[in-house]
Backbone as CSV, one residue per row, in Angstrom:
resi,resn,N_x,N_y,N_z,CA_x,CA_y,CA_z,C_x,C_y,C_z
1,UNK,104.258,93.065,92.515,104.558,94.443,92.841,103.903,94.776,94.173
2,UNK,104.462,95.690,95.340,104.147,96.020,96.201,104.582,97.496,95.826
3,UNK,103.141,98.350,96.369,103.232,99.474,96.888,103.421,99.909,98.528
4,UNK,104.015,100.598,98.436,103.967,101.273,100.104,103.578,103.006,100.049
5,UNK,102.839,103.605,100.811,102.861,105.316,101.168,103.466,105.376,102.523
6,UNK,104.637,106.123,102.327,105.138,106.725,103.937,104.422,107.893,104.081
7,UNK,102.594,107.719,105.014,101.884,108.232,105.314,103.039,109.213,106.694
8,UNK,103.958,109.334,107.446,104.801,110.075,107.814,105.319,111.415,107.066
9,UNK,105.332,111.207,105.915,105.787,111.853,104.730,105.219,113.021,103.488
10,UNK,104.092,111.849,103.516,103.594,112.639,102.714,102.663,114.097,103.100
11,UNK,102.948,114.707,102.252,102.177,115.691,101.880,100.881,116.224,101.491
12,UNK,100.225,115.152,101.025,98.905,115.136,99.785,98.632,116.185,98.710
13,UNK,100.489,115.791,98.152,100.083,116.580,96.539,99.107,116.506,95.609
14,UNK,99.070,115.145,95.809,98.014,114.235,94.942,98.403,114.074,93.882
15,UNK,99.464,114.598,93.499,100.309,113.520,92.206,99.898,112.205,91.850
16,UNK,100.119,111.391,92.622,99.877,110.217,92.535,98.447,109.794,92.216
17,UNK,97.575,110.349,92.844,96.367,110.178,92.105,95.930,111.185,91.182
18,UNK,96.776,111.765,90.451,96.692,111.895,89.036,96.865,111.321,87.806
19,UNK,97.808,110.844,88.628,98.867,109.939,87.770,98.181,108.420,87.436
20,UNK,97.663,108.050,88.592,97.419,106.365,88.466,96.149,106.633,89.099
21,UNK,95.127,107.388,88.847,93.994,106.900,89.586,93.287,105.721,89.876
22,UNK,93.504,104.963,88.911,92.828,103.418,89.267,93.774,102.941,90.699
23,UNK,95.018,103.435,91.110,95.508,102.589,91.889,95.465,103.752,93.298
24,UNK,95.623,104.572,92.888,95.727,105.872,94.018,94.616,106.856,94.247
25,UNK,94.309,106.981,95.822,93.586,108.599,95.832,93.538,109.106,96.799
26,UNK,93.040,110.119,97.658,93.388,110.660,98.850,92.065,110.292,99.464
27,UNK,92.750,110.266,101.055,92.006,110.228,102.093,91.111,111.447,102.398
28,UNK,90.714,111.318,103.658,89.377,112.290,103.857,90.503,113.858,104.554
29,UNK,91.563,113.056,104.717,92.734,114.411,105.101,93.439,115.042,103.915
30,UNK,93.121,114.588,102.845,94.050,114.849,101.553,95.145,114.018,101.374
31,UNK,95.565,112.965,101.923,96.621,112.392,101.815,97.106,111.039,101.145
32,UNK,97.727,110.650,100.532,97.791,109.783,99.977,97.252,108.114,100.245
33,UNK,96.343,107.769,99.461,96.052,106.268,100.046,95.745,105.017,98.848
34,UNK,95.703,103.867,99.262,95.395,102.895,97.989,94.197,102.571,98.011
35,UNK,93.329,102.386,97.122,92.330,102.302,96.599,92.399,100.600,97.295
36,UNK,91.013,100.533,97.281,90.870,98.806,97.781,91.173,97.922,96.749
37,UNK,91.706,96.815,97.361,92.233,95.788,96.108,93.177,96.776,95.142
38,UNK,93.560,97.325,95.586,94.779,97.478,94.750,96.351,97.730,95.311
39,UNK,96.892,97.165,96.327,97.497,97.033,96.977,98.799,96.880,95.934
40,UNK,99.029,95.413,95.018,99.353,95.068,94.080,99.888,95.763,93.032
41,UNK,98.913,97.430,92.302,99.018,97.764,91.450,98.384,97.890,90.774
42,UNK,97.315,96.208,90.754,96.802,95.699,89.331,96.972,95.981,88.002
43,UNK,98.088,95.833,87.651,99.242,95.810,86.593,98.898,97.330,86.018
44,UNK,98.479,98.179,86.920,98.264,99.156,86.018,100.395,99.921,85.781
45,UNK,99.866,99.974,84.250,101.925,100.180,83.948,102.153,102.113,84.588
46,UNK,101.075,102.642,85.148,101.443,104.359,86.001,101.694,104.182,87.039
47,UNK,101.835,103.005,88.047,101.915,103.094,89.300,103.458,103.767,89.502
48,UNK,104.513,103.151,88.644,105.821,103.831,89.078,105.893,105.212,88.405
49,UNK,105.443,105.410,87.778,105.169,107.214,87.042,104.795,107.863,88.396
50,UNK,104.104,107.176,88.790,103.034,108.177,89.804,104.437,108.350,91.222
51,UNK,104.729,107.251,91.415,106.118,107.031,92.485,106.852,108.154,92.185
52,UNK,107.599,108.140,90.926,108.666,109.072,90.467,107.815,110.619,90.872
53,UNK,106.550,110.872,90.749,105.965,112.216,90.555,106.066,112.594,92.404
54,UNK,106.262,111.519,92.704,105.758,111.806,94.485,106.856,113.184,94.839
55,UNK,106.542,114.771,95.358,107.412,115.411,95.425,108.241,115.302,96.636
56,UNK,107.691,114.272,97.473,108.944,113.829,98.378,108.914,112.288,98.944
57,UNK,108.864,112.024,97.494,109.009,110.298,97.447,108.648,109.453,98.602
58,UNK,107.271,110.234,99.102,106.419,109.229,100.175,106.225,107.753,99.514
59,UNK,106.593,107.363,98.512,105.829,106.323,97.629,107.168,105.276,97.057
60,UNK,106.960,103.662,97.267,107.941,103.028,97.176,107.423,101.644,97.050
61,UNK,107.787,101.604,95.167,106.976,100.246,94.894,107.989,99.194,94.506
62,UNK,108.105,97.692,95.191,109.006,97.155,94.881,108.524,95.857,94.281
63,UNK,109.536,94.882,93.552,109.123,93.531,93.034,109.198,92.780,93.710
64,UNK,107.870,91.865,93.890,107.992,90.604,94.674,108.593,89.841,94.306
């Protein structure tokens, strides 16, 4: 699994790090970012919950 943030995009609802905190949290601007070593996911099964929650789908996780 690959994550991507279209840091262009986003907002910093912070959905996403509600959603999946082990994999997501905001920067020092509020904005969406990945936690270290977790680039991957680390199988956590909220990473695409958290995608779907993005309110303008800055967030786009695909299968390797």
């Amino acid at each position: 699994m690959r994550i991507t943030i279209n840091t262009d995009i986003c907002i910093g609802a912070g959905q996403c790090a509600l959603t999946a905190p082990g994999v997501f949290t905001q920067d020092d601007d509020g904005f969406s970012a990945l936690l270290p070593g977790r680039e991957d996911g680390a199988g956590d099964p909220l990473v695409r919950e958290a995608a779907r929650a993005c309110p303008v789908q800055a967030i786009t996780v695909t299968d390797d």
